[in-house]
C-alpha positions in Angstrom: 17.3 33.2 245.3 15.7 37.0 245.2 14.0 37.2 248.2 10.5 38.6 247.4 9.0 41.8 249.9 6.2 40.6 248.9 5.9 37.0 249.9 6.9 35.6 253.5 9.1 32.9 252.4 8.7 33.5 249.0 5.1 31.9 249.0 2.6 34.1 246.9 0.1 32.8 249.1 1.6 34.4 252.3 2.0 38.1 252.0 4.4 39.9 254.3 3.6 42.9 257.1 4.4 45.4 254.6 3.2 44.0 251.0 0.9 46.6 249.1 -1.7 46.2 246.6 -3.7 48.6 244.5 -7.3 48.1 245.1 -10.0 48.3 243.3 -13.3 49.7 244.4 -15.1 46.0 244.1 -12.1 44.7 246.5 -12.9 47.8 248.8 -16.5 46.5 248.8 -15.6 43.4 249.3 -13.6 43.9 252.1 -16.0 45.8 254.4 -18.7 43.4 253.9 -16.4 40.8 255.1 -15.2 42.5 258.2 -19.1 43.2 259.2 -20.6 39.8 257.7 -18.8 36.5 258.0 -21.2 34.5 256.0 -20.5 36.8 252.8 -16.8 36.0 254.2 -17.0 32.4 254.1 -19.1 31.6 251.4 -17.1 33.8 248.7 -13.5 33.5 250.1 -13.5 29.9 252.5 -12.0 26.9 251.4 -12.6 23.5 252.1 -11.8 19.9 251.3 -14.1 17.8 249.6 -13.8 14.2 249.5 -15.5 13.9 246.4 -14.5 17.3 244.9 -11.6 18.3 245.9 -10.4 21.9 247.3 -13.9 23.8 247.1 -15.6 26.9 248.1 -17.7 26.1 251.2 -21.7 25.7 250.8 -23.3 26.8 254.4 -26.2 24.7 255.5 -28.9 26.9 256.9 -27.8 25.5 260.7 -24.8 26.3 260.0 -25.3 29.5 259.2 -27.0 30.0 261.9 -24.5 29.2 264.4 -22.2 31.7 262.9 -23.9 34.4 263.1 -24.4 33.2 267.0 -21.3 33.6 267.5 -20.5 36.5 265.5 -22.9 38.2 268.2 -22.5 36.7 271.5 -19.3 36.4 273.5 -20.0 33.0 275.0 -22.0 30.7 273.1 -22.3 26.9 273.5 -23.9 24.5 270.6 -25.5 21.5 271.3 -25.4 19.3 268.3 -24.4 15.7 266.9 -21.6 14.5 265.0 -20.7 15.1 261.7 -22.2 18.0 261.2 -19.3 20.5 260.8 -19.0 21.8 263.6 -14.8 21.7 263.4 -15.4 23.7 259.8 -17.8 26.0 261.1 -15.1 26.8 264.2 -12.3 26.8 261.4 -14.5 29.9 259.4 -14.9 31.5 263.2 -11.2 31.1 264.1 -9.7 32.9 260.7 -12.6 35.5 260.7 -11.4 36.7 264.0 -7.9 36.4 263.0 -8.4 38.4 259.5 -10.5 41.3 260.8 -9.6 41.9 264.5 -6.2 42.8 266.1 -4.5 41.6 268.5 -6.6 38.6 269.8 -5.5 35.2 271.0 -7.4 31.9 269.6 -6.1 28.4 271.1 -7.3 24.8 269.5 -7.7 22.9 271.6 -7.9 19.0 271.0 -7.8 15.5 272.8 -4.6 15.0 271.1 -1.7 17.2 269.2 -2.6 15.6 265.8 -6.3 16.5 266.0 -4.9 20.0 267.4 -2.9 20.2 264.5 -5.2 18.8 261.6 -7.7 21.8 262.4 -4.6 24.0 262.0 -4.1 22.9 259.0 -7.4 23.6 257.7 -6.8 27.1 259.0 -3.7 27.4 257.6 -5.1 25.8 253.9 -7.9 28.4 254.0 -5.8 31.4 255.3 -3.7 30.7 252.1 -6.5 30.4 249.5 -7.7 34.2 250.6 -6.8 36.6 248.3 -3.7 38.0 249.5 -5.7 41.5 249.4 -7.7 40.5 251.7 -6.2 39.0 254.8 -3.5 40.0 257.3 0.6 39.9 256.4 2.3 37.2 257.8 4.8 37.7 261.1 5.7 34.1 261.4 4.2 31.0 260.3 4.1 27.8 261.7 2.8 24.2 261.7 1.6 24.5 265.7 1.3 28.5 265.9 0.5 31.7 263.7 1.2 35.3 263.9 0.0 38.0 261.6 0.7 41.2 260.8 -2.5 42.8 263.0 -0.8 41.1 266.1 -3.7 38.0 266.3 -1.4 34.5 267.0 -3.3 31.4 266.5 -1.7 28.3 268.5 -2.5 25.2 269.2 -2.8 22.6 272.8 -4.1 19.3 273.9 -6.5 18.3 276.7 -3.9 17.0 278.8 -2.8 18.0 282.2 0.6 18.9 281.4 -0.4 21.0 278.1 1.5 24.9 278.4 3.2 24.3 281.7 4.0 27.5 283.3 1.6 29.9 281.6 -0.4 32.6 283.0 -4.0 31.3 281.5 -6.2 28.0 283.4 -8.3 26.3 281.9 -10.2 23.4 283.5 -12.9 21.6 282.2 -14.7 18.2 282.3 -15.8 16.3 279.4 -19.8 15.7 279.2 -21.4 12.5 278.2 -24.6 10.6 278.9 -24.7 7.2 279.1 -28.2 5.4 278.5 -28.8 2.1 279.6 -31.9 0.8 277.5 -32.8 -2.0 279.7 -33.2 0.5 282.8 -34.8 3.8 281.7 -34.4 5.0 284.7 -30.3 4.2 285.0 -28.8 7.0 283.5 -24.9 8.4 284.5 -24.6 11.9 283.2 -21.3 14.0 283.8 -21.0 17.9 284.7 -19.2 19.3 282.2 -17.5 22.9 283.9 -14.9 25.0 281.8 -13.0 28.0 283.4 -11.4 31.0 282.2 -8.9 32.8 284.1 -7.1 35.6 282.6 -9.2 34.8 279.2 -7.5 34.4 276.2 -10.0 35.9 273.5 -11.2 32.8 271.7 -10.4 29.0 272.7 -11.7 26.5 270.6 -12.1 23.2 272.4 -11.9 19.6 270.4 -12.3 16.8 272.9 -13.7 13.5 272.8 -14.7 13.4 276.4 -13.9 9.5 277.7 -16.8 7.6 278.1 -15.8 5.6 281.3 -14.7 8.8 283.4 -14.8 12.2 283.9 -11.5 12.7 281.8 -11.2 15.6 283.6 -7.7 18.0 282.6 -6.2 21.4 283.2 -4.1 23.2 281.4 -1.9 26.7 281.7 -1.4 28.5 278.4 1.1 31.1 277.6 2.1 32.6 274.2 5.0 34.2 273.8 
């Protein structure tokens, strides 16, 4: 088999660090807006699963657009909402946004457990491929649990366990948060701090964790990539 210059792998979904194309002045246009306006981003180029439709372009509720363009502005930013809501797709949008437009930056998922970790991954790595090849990033290498493009960005992936990228050079403790109510007492309420800290911050982590309900599931973690 020819290997194509084009194509990491030969997938015409994946270009490689040096693939060309011939643009055109609407995929010039197109590509500015999206480096300065991730909602024009997701809603014309993001891809999602529907369970009733299929492989779709995404629709932004108004929240939801919202809380992108929060964090589109502001370095930390921390979103109080309930479940089922989107909040994993609307950190999925985030996540390849940064990885598209800026170089060299380091985004970690971060889940209760590897196959969480790795299902949001995968939703990176489905959208990543349905960009036009035009407009995203060559591909270095490409993996299941870790990505590295062509700008120098590398996606990767960790659990909430105490063990999770031994011998790394970034911590990262934190404490789940959760609220338990007791109905017949209104005044008999447990609440947990929840405290995450940086050292030697990696430019994005994206936590997923389903704090334990009976404790303080408290974990740390080193990270290094390499």
């Amino acid at each position: 088999m020819v290997k194509n210059k084009q194509n990491y792998m030969n997938n015409p979904n994946l270009p490689t660090v040096g693939a060309e194309f011939e643009y055109t002045p609407e995929m010039v246009k197109d590509l500015k807006k999206c480096q300065k306006n991730i909602l024009h981003f997701a809603e014309k180029f993001f891809y999602i699963i529907s369970l009733d439709e299929g492989k779709q372009p995404i629709n932004l509720h108004y929240c939801q657009k919202r809380a992108l363009r929060k964090m589109r502005d502001h370095r930390f930013f921390i979103l109080l909402a309930s479940r089922q809501i989107g909040k994993t797709t609307m950190m999925t949008i985030y996540a390849l946004w940064i990885a598209c437009f800026n170089n060299d930056q380091r985004i970690l998922i971060v889940a209760n457990k590897e196959g969480t970790a790795l299902e949001i991954m995968s939703r990176i790595r489905m959208a990543y491929e349905e960009l036009p090849n035009w407009l995203k990033p060559g591909v270095k290498e490409y993996g299941k649990t870790s990505i590295v493009l062509a700008n120098g960005t590398k996606i990767g992936i960790s659990t909430t366990t105490g063990t999770a990228g031994e011998a790394g050079t970034i911590q990262i403790t934190g404490r789940g948060y959760n609220v338990q109510n007791d109905t017949q007492d209104a005044g008999n309420q447990k609440a947990h701090d929840e405290n995450s800290e940086f050292k030697l911050a990696l430019n994005h982590i994206i936590i997923n964790d389903k704090a334990d309900k009976s404790s303080d599931n408290i974990f740390t973690a080193d990270i290094q990539f390499t």
